[in-house]
C-alpha positions as CSV (number, residue, x, y, z in Angstrom):
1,X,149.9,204.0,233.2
2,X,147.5,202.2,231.4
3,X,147.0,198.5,231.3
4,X,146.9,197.0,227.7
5,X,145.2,194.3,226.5
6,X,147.4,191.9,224.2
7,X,145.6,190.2,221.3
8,X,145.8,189.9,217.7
9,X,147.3,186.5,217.2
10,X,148.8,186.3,213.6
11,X,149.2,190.0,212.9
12,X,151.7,191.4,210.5
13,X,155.1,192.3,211.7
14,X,154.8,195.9,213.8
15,X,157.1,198.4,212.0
16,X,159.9,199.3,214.1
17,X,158.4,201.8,216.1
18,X,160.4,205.7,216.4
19,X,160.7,205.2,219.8
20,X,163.1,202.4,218.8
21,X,164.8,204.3,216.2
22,X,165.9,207.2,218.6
23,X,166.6,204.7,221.5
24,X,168.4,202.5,218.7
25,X,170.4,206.4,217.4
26,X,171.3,207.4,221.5
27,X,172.4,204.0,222.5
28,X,174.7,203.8,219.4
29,X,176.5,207.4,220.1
30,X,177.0,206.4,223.2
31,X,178.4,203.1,222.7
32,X,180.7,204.7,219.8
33,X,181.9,207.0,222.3
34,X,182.7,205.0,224.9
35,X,183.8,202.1,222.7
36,X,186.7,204.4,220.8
37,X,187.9,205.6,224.4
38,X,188.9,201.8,225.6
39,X,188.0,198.8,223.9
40,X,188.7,199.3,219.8
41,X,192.2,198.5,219.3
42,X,194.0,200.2,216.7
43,X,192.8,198.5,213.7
44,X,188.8,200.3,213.2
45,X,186.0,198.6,212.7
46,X,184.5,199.4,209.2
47,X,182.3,202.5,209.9
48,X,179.6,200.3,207.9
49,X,178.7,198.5,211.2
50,X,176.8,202.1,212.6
51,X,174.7,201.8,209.5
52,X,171.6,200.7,211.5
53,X,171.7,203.6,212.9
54,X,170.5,205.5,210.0
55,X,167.5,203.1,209.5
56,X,164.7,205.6,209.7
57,X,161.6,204.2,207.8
58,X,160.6,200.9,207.1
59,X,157.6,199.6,205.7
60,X,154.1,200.7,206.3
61,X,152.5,197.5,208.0
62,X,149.4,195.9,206.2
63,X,146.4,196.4,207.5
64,X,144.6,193.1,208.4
65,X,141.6,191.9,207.4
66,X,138.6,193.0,209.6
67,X,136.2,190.4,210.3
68,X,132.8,191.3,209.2
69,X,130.7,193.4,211.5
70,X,127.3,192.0,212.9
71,X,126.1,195.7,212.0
72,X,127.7,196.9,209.0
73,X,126.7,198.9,206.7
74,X,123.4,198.4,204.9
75,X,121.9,199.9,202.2
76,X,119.2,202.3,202.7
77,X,116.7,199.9,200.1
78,X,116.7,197.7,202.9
79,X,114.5,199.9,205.3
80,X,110.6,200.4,204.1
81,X,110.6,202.8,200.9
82,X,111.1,206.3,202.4
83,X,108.3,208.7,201.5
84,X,108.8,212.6,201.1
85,X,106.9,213.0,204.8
86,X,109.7,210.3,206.4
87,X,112.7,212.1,205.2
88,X,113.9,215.3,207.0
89,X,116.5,217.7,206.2
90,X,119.3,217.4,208.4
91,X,120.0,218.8,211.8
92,X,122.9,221.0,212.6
93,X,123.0,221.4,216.0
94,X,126.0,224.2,217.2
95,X,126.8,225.1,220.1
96,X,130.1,227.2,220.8
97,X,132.6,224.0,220.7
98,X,131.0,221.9,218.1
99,X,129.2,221.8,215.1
100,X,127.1,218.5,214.9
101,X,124.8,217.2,211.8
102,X,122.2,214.4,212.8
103,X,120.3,212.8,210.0
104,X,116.8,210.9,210.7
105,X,117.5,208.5,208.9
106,X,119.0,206.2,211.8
107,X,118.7,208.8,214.2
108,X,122.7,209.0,213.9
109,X,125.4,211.7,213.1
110,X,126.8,212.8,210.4
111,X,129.6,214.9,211.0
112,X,130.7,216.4,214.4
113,X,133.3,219.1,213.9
114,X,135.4,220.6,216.8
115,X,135.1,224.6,216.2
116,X,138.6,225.0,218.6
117,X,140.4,222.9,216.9
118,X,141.8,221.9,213.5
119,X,143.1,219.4,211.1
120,X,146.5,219.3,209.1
121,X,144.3,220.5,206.4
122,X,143.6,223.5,208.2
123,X,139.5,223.3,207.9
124,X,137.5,222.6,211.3
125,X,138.7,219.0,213.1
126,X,136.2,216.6,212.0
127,X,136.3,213.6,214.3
128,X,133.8,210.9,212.4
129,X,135.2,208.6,209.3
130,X,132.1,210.0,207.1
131,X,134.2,208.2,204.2
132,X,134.1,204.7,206.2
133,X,131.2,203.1,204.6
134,X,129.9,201.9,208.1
135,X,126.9,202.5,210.3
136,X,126.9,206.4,211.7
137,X,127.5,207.2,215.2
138,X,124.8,206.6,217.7
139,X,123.2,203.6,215.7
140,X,122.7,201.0,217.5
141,X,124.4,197.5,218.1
142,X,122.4,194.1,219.2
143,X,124.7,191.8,220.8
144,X,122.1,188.9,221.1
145,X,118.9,189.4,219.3
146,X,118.3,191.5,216.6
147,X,115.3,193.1,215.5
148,X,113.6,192.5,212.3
149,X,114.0,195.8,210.7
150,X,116.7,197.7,210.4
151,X,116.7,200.2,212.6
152,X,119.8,202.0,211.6
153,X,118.9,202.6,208.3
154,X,115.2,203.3,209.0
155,X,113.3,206.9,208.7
156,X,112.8,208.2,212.2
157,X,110.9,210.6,213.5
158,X,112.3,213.8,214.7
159,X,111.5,217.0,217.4
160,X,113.7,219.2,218.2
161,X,114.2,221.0,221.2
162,X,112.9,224.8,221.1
163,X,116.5,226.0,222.3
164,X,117.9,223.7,219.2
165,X,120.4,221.8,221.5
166,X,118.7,218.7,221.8
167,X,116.4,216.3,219.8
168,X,114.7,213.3,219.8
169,X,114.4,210.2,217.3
170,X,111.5,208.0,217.5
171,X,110.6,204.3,215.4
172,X,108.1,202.1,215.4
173,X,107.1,199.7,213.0
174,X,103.9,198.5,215.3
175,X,106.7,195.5,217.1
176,X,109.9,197.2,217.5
177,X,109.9,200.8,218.9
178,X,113.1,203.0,219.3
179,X,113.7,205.9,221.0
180,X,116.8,208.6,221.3
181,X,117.4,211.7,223.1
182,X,120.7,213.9,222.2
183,X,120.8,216.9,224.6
184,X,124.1,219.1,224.2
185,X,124.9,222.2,226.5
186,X,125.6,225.6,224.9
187,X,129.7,225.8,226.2
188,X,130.6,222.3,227.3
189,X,132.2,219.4,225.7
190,X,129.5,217.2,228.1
191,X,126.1,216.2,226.3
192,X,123.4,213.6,227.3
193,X,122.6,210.1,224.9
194,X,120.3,207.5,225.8
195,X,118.4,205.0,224.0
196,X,115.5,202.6,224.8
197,X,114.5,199.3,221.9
198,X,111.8,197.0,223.1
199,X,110.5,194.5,221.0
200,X,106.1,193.5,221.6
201,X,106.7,195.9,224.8
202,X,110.1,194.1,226.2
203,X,113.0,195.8,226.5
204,X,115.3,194.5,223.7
205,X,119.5,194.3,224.9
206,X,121.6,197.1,223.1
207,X,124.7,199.1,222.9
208,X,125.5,202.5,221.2
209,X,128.3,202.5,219.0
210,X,131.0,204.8,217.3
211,X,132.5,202.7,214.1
212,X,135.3,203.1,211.9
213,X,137.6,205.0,213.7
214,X,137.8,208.4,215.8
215,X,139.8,211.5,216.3
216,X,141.9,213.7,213.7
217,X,142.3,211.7,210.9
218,X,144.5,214.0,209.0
219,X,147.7,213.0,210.6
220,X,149.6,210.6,209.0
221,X,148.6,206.8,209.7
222,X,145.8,207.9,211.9
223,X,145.0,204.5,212.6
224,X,148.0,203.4,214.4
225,X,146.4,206.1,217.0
226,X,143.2,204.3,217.9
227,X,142.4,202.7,220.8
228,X,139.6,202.1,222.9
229,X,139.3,202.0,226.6
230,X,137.6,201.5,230.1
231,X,138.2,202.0,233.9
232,X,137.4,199.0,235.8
233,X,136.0,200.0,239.3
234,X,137.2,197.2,241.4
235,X,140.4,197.3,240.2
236,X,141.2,201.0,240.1
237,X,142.9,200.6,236.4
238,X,142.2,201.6,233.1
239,X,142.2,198.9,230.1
240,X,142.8,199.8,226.9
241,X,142.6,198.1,223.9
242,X,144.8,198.7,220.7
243,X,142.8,198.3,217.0
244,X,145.1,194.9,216.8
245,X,143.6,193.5,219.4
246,X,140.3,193.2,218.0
247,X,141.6,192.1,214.6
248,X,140.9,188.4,214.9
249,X,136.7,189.5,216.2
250,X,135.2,191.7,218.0
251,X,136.3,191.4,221.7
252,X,133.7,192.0,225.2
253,X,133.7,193.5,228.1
254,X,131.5,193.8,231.0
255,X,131.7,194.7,234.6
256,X,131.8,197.7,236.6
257,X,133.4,200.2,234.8
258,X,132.7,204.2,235.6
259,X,133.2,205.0,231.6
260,X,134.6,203.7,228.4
261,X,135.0,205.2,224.7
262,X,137.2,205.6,221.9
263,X,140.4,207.7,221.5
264,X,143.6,208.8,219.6
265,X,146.4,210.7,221.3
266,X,144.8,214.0,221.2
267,X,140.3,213.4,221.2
268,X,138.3,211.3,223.2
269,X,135.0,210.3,223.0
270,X,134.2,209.0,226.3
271,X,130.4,207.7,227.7
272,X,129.9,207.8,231.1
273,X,127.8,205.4,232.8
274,X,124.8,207.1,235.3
275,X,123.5,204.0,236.7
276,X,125.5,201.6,238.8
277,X,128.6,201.4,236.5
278,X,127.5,198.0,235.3
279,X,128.4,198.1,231.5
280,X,129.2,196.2,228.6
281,X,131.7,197.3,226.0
282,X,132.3,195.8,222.5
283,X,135.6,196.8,220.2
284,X,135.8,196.3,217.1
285,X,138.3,196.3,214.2
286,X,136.7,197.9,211.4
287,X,139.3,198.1,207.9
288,X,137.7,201.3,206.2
289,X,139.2,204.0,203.6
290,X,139.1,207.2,205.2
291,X,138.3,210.6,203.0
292,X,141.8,211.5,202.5
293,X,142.6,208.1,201.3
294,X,141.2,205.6,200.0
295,X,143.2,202.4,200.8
296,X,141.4,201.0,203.4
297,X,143.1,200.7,207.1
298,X,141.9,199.1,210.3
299,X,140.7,201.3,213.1
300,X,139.1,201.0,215.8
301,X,135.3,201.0,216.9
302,X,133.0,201.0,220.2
303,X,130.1,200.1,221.1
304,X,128.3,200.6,224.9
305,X,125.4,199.8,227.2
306,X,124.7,200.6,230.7
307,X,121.7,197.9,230.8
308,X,118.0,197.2,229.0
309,X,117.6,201.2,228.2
310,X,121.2,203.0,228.1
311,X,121.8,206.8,229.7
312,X,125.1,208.3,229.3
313,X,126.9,211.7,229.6
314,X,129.1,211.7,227.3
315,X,132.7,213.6,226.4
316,X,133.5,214.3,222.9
317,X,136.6,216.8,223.3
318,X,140.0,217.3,223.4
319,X,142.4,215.3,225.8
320,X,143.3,218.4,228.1
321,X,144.0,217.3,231.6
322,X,143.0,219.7,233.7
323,X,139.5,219.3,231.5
324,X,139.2,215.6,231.9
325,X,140.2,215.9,235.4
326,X,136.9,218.2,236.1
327,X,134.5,215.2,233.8
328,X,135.9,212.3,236.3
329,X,139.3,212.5,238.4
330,X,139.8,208.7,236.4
331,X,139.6,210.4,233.1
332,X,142.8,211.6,233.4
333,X,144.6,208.5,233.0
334,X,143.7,208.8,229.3
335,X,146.1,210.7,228.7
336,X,149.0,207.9,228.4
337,X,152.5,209.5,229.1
338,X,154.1,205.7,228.8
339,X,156.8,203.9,230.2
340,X,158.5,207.0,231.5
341,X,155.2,208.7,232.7
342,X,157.3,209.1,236.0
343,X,159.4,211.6,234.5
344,X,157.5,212.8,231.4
345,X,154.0,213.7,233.1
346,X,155.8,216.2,235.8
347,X,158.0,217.7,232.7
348,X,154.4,218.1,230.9
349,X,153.0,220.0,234.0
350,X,156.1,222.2,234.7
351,X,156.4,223.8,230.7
352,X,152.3,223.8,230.8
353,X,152.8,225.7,234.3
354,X,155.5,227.9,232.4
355,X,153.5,228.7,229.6
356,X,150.3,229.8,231.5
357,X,152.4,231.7,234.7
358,X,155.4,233.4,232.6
359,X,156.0,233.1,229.2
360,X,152.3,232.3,227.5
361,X,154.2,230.6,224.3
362,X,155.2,226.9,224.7
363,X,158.2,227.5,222.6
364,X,160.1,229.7,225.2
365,X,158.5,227.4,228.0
366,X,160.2,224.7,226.8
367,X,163.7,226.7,226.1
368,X,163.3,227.9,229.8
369,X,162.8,224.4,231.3
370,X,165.2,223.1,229.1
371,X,167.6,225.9,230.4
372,X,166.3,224.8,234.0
373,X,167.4,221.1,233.6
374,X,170.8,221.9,232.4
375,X,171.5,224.4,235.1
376,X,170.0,221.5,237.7
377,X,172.3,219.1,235.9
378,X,175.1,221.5,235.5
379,X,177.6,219.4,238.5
380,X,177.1,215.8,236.3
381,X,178.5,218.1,233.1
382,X,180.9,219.4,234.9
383,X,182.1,216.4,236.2
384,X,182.3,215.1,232.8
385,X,184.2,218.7,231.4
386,X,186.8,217.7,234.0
387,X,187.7,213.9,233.1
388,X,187.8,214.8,229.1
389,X,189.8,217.4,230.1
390,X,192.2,215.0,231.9
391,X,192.0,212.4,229.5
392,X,193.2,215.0,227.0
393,X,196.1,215.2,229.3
394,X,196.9,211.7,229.7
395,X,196.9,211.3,225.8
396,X,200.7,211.3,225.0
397,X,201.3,208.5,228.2
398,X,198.5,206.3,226.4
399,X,199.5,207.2,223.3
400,X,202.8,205.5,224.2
401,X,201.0,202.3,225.8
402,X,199.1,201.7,222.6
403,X,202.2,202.5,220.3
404,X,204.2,199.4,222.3
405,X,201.2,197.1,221.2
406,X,200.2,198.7,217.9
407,X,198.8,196.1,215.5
408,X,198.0,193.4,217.8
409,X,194.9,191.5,217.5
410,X,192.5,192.2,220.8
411,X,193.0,188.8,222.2
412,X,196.3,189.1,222.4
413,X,197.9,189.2,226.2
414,X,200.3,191.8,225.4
415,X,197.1,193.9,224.0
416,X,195.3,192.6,227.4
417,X,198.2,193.8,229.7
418,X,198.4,197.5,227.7
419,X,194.7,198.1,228.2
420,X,194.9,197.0,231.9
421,X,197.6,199.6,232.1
422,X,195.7,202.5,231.2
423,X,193.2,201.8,233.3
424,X,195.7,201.8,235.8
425,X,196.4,205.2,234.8
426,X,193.1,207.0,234.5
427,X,192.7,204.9,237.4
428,X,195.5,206.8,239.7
429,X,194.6,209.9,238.0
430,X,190.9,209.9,238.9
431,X,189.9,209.8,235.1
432,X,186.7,207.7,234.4
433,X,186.9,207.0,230.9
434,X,182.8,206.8,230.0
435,X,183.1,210.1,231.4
436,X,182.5,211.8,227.9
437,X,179.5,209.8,227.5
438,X,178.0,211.5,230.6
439,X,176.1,214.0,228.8
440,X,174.4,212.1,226.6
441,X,173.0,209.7,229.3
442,X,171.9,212.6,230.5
443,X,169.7,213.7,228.4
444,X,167.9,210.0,227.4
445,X,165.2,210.3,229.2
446,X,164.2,213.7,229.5
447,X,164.7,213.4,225.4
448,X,162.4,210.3,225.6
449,X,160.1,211.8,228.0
450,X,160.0,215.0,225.8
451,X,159.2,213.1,223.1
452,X,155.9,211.6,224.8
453,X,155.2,214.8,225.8
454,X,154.4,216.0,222.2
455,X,152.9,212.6,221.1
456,X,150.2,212.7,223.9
457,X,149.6,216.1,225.4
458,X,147.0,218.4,223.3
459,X,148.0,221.2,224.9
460,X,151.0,221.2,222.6
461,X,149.0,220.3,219.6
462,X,148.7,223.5,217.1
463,X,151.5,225.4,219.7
464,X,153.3,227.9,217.8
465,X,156.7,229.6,218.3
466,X,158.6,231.8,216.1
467,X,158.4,230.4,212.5
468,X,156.9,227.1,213.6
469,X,153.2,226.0,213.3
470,X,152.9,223.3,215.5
471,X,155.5,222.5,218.0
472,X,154.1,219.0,217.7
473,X,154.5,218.2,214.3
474,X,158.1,218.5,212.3
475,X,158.4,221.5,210.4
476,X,155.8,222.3,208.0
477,X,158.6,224.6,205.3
478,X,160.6,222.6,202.4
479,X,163.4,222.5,204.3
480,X,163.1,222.1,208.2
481,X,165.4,224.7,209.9
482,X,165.5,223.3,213.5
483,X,167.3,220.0,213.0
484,X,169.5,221.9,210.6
485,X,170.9,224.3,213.2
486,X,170.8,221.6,215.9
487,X,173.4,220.0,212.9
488,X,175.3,222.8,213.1
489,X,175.4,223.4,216.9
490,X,176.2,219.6,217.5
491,X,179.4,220.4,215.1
492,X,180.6,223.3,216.9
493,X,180.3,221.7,220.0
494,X,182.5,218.5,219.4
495,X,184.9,220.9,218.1
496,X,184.9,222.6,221.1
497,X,185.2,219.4,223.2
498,X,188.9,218.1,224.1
499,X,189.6,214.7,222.3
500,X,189.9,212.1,224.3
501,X,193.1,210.5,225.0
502,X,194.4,207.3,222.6
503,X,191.4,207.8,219.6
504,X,192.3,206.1,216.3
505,X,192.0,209.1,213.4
506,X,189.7,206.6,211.3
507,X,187.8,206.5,214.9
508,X,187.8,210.1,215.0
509,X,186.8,211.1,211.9
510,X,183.5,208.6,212.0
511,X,182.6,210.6,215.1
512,X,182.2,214.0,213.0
513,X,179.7,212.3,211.3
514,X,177.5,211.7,214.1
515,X,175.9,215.2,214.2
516,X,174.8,214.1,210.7
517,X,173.4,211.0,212.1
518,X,171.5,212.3,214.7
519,X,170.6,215.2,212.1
520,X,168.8,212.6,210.1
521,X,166.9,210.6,213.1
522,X,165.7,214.6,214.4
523,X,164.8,215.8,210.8
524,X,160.6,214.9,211.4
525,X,160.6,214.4,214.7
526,X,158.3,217.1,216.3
527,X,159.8,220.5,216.3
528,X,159.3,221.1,220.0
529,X,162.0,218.0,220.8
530,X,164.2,219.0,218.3
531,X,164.1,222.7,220.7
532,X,164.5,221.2,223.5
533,X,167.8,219.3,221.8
534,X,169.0,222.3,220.6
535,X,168.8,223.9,223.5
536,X,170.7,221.4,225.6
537,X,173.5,221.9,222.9
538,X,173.2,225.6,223.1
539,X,173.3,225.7,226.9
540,X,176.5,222.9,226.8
541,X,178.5,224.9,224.5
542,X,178.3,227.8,226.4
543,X,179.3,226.0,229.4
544,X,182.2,224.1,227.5
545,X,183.2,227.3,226.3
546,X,183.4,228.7,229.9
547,X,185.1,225.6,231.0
548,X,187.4,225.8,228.2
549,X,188.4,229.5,229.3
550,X,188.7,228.5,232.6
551,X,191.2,225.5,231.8
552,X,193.1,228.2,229.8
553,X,193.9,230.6,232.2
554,X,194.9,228.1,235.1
555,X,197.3,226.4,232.6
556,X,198.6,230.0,232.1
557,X,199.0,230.6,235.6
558,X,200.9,227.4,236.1
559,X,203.4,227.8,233.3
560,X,204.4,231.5,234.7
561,X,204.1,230.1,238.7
562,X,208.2,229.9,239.6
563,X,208.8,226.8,240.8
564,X,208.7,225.9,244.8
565,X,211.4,226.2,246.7
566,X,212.1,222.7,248.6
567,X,213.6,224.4,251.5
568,X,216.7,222.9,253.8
569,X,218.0,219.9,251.8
């Protein structure tokens, strides 16, 4: 897992993350559960205490205040006058995964479009802020002394390669020369950069830079994606660096690091070091409007040098695994499955192994895996079939505990003394009275895991199934069909579910609105979890209902069994 850098200082309050939301919704249901089996007495708590459960937006946060970059944008007047000779139509360089425009003036890009790939507003993935009001990509970022001129706004001149998949930019204004090469491959995400500045013949200190945020930048709050990162050699980790981090100034880096870049969940645009790994890495915090909107938010920038004249290969691609893994072994811990990486990673590679061995739709991997776990799981739900089903024998004996203490406060030692007694009995009867709250356990993590699955994997990004666009996104129709059913399935299972033994009817009736609850919570989530929930209750019903058979018939052979004979008396 990567290591994160904490910075920041006064920030805004963080919004109450989803992940809390959802772990905030399970936690809940299963305390409910387990609380009306055993500890509420008879007298209810008002169901108004579960309303935090429904809490499912909050606030956007505030974007801070940015502090003012040492490069920021400038003006073209502030270059020498451009003449018609200077200025140069742009280049569009495309090769079969991009689309790139480079402008001389600067010698930076302009756009640089993904042509596998697309945004939410279905139009080629564009992974530049050209609405940011910064410097371009590829200009150039003096940590120490800075020339003169401005040499990111300057005319440069510009030769193209005869196969049109490189180019060069040159400047000099007689003290401070500049020189970049750009030289992309025909079918690779992998390209060459590198850039040499002297000033009166010495080499002049730089970094190349990427400002004002990276990646697809039609999702919704795209900036709460950025980050920037890089592996530190010597101690086999990677670092990254969330846009709050930098918020208070621009924070440095240097040692040995084999690469470093700029990322969301999905892209990556990643420079890897040639020489000796010796680089220097600047992030930034750079509060820009973006072109879908125009309220400015903080994302994240980079800038990086590999010594006096830089040489990189650099990445610009999606965050596939198996693709990073063949750029640099490393790479692959870019792809951040979080806290439950142990679990979630292995559940990534066994539906992506699914979907390109059997099934070649990541919809019906994930039903098949899904099935999978619950068959693997199938003795734990058992288990649990078993004690609700002998709870829901016990009832009427606790039912006639609780009656002998009905309306006594909790603290009372009559009350004390009843509840000791039933657990007495579920004790002797080999009940275990969380046992209803088995399933649910159950399936935290994997749902959790799921969950990080869709956030981070790319592979899922734009995955279809049946009427579903995107398995990563939440429905994209008026009204979202998946959580609806998974409403409905949630409903006929607890009705097929024994009740427990000794539960309050106020108690009762505030547990048939947790399907609701849980409706609510699943309602945007990405439509591959919400599967991969509805699944699980799909798979459980038809294994209560099997139980439930079962349970039938050997109570119907019991009540028609004649009764033993107990022999000599």
């Amino acid at each position: 897992m990567a290591e994160s850098v904490n910075g920041g200082g006064n920030q805004p309050s963080k919004p109450v993350s989803m992940e809390r939301n959802l772990l905030l919704a399970f936690l809940l249901a299963g305390l409910v559960m387990f609380v009306s089996n055993y500890f509420i007495p008879q007298q209810p708590p008002p169901a108004k205490k579960t309303a935090p459960v429904t809490q499912t937006s909050s606030a956007p946060e505030a974007p801070a205040p940015a502090p003012a970059a040492p490069e920021s944008a400038a003006p073209a007047a502030s270059a020498a006058p451009a003449t018609k000779q200077q200025v140069q139509a742009p280049l569009v360089i495309e090769t079969d995964l991009y689309r790139v425009v480079l402008s001389n003036q600067g010698g930076t890009v302009r756009s640089w479009q993904l042509k596998k790939w697309k945004g939410n507003d279905n139009k080629p993935l564009e992974l530049l802020n050209t609405a940011s009001g910064l410097e371009y990509p590829f200009s150039l970022y003096f940590p120490a002394n800075k020339p003169a001129a401005n040499v990111n706004w300057a005319w440069y001149k510009q030769t193209v390669d005869p196969d049109n998949l490189g180019v060069t930019y040159e400047y000099s204004d007689g003290h401070v020369n500049v020189r970049k090469v750009l030289r992309f491959q025909k079918n690779s995400y992998l390209l060459m950069v590198s850039s040499e500045v002297t000033l009166d013949g010495q080499p002049l200190p730089h970094l190349i830079q990427w400002r004002g945020g990276f990646g697809d930048l039609t999702v919704a709050a795209p900036s709460a994606n950025q980050r920037t990162f890089y592996f530190d050699v010597p101690n086999n980790k990677l670092v990254e660096m969330s846009v709050k981090d930098a918020a208070k100034g621009p924070i440095t880096s240097t040692g040995q690091f084999s690469f470093g870049g700029i990322a969301d969940n999905y892209f990556a645009a990643v420079f890897l070091s040639e020489g000796n790994g010796n680089m220097r890495m600047v992030s930034f915090a750079d509060t820009v409007p973006t072109a879908l909107s125009q309220k400015p938010e903080m994302f994240s920038g980079v800038a990086l040098g590999d010594g006096d004249a830089n040489r990189f290969e650099l990445f610009v691609g999606p965050k596939d695994i198996n693709l990073l893994r063949t750029v640099n072994p490393k790479l692959e811990q870019a792809v951040d499955f979080g806290w439950l990486s142990v679990l979630a990673k292995p559940l990534f590679l066994l539906v992506n192994w699914v979907n390109n061995s059997l099934v070649h739709n990541f919809g019906w991997a994930i039903v098949l895996v899904t099935i999978v776990l619950n068959a693997a799981l199938f003795p734990l739900r058992l288990g649990s079939m078993k004690s609700a089903r002998k709870m829901q024998a016990l009832k009427p004996q606790i039912d006639a505990i609780r009656d002998k203490v009905k309306g006594l406060p909790f603290t009372d030692p009559r009350a004390q003394e009843a509840k000791q007694k039933e657990m007495d009995l579920y004790k002797a009867n080999g009940v275990n009275p969380m046992g209803g709250c088995i399933p649910l356990l159950i399936q935290m993590p994997f749902f959790f895991a799921f969950y990080q699955v869709f956030r981070v994997a790319v592979e899922m990004r734009g995955a279809s199934w049946l009427w579903v666009h995107d398995l990563s996104q939440a429905e994209q129709l008026p009204i979202h069909i998946l959580p609806i059913i998974m409403i409905a399935s949630q409903f006929f299972m607890q009705q097929m579910t024994p009740q427990p033994a000794g539960v309050d009817p106020a108690q009762a009736k505030m547990m048939k609105f947790m399907p609701l609850m849980f409706g609510m919570f699943f309602y945007n989530l990405p439509s591959g979890l919400v599967l991969y929930y509805l699944t699980s209750n799909l798979v459980g019903m038809g294994l209560q209902w099997f139980f439930n058979k079962t349970a039938m018939a050997d109570n119907a052979a019991l009540a028609v069994a004649p009764p033993k004979k107990n022999g000599r008396k």
